[in-house]
C-alpha positions as CSV (number, residue, x, y, z in Angstrom):
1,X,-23.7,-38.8,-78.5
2,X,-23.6,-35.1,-77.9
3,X,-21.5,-33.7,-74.1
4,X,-22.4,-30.3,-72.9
5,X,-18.8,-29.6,-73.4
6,X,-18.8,-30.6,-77.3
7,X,-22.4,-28.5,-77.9
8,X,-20.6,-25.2,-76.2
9,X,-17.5,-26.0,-78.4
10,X,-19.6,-26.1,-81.7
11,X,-21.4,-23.1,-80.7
12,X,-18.1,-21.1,-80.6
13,X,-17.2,-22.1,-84.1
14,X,-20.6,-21.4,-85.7
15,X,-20.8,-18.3,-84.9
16,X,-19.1,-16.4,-87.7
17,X,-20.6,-18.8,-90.4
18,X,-22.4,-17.0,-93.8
19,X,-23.6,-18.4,-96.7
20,X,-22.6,-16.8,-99.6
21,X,-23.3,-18.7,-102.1
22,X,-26.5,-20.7,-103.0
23,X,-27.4,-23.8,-100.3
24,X,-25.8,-27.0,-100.9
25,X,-28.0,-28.3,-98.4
26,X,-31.0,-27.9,-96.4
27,X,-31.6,-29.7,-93.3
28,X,-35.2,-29.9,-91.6
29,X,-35.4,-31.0,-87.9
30,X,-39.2,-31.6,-86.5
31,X,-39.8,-30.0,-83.2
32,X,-42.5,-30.4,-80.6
33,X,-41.4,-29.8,-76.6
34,X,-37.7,-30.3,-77.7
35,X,-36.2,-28.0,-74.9
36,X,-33.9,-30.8,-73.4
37,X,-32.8,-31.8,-77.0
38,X,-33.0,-29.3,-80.0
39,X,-29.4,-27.6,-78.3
40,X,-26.8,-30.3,-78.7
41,X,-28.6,-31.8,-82.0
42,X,-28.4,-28.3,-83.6
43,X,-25.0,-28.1,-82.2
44,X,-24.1,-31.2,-83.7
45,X,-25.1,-30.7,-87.6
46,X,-23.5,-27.0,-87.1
47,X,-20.1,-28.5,-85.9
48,X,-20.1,-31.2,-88.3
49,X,-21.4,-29.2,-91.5
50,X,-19.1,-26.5,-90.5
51,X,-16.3,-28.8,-91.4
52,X,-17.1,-29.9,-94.9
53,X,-17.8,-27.5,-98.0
54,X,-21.4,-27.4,-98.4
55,X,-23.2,-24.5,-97.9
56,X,-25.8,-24.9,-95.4
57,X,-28.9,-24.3,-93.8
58,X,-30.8,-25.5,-90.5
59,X,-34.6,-25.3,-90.2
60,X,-36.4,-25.7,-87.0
61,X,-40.2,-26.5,-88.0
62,X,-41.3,-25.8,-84.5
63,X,-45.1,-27.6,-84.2
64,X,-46.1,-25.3,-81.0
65,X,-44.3,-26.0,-78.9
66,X,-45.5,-25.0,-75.4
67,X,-42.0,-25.6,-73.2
68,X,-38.5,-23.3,-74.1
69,X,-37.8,-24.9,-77.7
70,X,-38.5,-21.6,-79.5
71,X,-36.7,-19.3,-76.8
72,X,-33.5,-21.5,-76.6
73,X,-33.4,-22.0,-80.7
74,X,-33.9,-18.2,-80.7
75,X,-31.0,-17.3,-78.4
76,X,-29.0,-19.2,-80.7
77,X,-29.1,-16.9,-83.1
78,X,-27.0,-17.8,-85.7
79,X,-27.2,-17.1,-89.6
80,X,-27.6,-20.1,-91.1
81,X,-30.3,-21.6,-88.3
82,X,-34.1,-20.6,-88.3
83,X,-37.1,-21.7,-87.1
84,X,-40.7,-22.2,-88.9
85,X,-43.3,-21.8,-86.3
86,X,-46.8,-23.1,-86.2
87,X,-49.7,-21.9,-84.2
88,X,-50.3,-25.4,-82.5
89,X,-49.3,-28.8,-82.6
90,X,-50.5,-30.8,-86.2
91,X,-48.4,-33.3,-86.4
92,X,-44.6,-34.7,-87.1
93,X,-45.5,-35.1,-90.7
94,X,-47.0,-31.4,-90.9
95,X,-43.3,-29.9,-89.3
96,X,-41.8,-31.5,-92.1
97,X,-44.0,-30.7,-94.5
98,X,-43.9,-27.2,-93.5
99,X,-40.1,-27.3,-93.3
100,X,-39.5,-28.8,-96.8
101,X,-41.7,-25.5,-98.1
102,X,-39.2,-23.6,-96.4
103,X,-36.1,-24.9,-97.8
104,X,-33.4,-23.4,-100.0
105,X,-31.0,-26.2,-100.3
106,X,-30.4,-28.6,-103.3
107,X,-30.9,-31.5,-101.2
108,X,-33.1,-31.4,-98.2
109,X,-32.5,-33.9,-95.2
110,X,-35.3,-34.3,-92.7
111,X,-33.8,-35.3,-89.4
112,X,-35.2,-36.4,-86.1
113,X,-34.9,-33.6,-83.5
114,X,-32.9,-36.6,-81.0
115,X,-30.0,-36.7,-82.9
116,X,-30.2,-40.6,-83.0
117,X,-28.6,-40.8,-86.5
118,X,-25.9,-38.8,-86.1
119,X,-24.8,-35.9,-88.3
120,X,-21.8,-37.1,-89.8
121,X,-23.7,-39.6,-91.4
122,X,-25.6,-37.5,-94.3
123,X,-22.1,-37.7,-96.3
124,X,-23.1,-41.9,-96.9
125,X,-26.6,-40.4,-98.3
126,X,-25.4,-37.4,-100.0
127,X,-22.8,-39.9,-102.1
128,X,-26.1,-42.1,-103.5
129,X,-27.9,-38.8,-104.4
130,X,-24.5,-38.1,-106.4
131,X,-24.7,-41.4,-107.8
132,X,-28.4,-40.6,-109.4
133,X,-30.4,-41.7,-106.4
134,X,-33.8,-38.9,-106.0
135,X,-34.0,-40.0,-102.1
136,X,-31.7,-41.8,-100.0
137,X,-33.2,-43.1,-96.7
138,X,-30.8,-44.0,-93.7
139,X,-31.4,-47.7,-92.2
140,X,-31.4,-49.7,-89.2
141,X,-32.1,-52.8,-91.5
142,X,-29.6,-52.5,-94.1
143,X,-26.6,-54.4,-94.1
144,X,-24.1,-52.4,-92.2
145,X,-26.2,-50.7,-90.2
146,X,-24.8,-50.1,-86.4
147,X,-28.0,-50.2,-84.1
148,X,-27.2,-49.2,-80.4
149,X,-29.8,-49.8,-77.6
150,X,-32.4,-50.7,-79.3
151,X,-35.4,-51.9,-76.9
152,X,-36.6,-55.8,-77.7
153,X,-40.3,-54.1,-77.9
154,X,-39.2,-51.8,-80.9
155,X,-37.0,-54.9,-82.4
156,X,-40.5,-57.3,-82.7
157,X,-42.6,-54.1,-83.9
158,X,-40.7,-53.1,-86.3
159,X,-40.0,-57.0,-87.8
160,X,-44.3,-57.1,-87.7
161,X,-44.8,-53.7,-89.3
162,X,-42.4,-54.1,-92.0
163,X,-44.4,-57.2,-93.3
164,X,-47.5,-54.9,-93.4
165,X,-45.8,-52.2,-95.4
166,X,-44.6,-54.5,-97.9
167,X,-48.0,-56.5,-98.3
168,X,-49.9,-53.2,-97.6
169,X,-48.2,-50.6,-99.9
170,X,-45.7,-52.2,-101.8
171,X,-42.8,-49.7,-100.3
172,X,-39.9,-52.1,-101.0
173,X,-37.2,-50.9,-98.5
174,X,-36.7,-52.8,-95.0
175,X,-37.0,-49.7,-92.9
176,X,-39.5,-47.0,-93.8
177,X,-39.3,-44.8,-90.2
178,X,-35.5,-44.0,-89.8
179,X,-35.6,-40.6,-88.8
180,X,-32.8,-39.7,-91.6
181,X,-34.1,-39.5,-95.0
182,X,-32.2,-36.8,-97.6
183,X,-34.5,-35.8,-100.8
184,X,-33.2,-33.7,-104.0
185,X,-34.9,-30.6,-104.2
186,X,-37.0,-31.2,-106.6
187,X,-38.0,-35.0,-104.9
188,X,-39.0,-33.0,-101.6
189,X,-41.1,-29.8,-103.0
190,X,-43.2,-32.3,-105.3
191,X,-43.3,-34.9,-102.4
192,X,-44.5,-32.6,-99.9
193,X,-47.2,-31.1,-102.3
194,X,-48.7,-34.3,-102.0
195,X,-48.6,-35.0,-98.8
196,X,-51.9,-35.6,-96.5
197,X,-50.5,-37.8,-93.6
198,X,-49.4,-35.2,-90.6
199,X,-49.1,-37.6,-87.8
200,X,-46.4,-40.1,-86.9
201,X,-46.6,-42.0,-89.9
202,X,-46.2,-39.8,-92.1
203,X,-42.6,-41.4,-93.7
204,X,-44.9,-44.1,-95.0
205,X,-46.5,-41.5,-97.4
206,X,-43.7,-39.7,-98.4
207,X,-42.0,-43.4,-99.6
208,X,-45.5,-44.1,-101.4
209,X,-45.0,-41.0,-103.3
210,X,-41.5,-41.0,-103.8
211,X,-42.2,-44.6,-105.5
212,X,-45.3,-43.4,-107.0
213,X,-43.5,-40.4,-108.9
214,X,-41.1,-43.0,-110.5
215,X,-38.1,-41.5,-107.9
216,X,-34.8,-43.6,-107.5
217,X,-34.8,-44.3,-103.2
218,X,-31.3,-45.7,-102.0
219,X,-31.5,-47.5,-98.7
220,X,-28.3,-46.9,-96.6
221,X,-26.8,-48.2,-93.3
222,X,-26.1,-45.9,-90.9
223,X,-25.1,-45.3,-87.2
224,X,-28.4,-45.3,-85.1
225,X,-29.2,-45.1,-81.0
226,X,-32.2,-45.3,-79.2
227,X,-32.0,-41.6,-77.6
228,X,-33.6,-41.4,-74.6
229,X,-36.9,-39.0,-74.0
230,X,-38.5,-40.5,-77.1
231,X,-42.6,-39.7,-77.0
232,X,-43.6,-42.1,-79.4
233,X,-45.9,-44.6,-78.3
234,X,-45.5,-48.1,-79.7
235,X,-48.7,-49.8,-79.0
236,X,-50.9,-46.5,-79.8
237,X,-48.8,-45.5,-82.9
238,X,-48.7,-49.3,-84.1
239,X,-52.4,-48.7,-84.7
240,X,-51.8,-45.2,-86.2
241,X,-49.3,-47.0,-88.7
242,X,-52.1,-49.6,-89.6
243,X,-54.5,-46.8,-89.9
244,X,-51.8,-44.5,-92.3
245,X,-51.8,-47.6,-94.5
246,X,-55.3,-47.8,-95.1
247,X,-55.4,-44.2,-95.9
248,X,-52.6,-44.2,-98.2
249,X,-54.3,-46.9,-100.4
250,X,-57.4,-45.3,-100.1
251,X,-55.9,-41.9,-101.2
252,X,-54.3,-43.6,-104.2
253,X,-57.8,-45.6,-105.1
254,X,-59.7,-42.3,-104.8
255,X,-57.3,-40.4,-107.4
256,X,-55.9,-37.7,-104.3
257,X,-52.4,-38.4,-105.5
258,X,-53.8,-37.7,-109.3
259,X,-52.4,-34.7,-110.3
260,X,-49.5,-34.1,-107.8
């Protein structure tokens, strides 16, 4: 994880950075009350990212945010980081919807703003969209994966919720809400046309559709702690996730999806 010490010694190597020729990659981190986080996780992607040879770009999709995540992202201010604001709060899935119709990159990653996958691990999922993959999603369920202080609550809900997904949508990967999912361009503009779902659940929809539009998904293992300061719910969000489901299907039974 991320020290104070590490976040001020990215931030002296970032500041110079330009891109100058078109973005390699676009990465889209969801924001809402983030002020203790959104630092050391944009600090981490810079430091990282500045050491490989994509071009690069970091967009904050802020979803009014009432606490200092704007003012702190702002004093940044470096070139290849900038924020998307909203007016008020919609939704997780609505910052990343709103942050994929923002980006510039040939691939775009959406990553959680706590930095629990960390950054260094988007080189596993850029390799399967080299290999021909549309969307590669990072795992906790995949063989491989290296799951760190994960709480026994989260372990049983996620083992029951699976099960629903599969019988429910069909979505045949093991773990749909890994807060680490890379789309090529093309995969994330058409995916987030379509989009309805704004709240938690939202991943759920975007794997429908990404199955839906015939796209290759590649499930990969990767790194993953349980940050702390999560705001996710599990018991009220468990019911959100049965709700999503029902939507979904209906969605798809109703012709919404039709023309996307």
């Amino acid at each position: 994880m991320n020290t104070t010490a590490d976040t001020y010694e990215a931030y002296a190597s970032w500041r110079d950075i330009r891109n100058t020729r078109p973005v390699d990659l676009s990465v889209v981190v969801p924001a809402y009350n983030e002020q203790a986080r959104i630092v050391p996780t944009i600090g981490a992607f810079a430091a990282h990212l500045a050491r490989t040879n994509l071009t690069w770009e970091l967009i904050v999709s802020d979803d009014g945010s009432r606490d200092a995540t704007r003012t702190l992202i702002d004093l940044i201010d470096h070139a290849n980081v900038r924020v998307v604001h909203a007016p008020r709060n919609a939704g997780k899935g609505a910052a990343v919807r709103r942050g994929f119709q923002h980006a510039e990159g040939r691939m775009v990653l959406f990553s959680d703003a706590d930095n629990a996958t960390p950054a260094q691990e988007v080189a596993r999922l850029i390799a399967e969209l080299e290999a021909g993959a549309d969307v590669a999603i990072g795992s906790r369920a995949a063989v491989g994966a290296d799951v760190v202080n994960r709480s026994l609550l989260r372990r049983v809900m996620t083992a029951g919720l699976r099960g629903v997904v599969r019988v429910g949508l069909g979505i045949g990967v093991a773990d749909t809400q890994c807060g680490f999912k890379l789309f090529t361009a093309e995969a994330a503009a058409r995916i987030a046309a379509a989009q309805t779902v704004d709240g938690f659940s939202f991943d759920l929809e975007m794997l429908h559709l990404a199955q839906r539009f015939g796209y290759r998904i590649a499930e990969v293992p990767v790194r993953w702690f349980d940050a702390p300061g999560s705001t996710v719910r599990p018991g009220r969000e468990a019911l959100r996730f049965v709700w999503s489901i029902a939507r979904i299907r209906r969605n798809g039974l109703t012709g919404v999806y039709r023309n996307a």
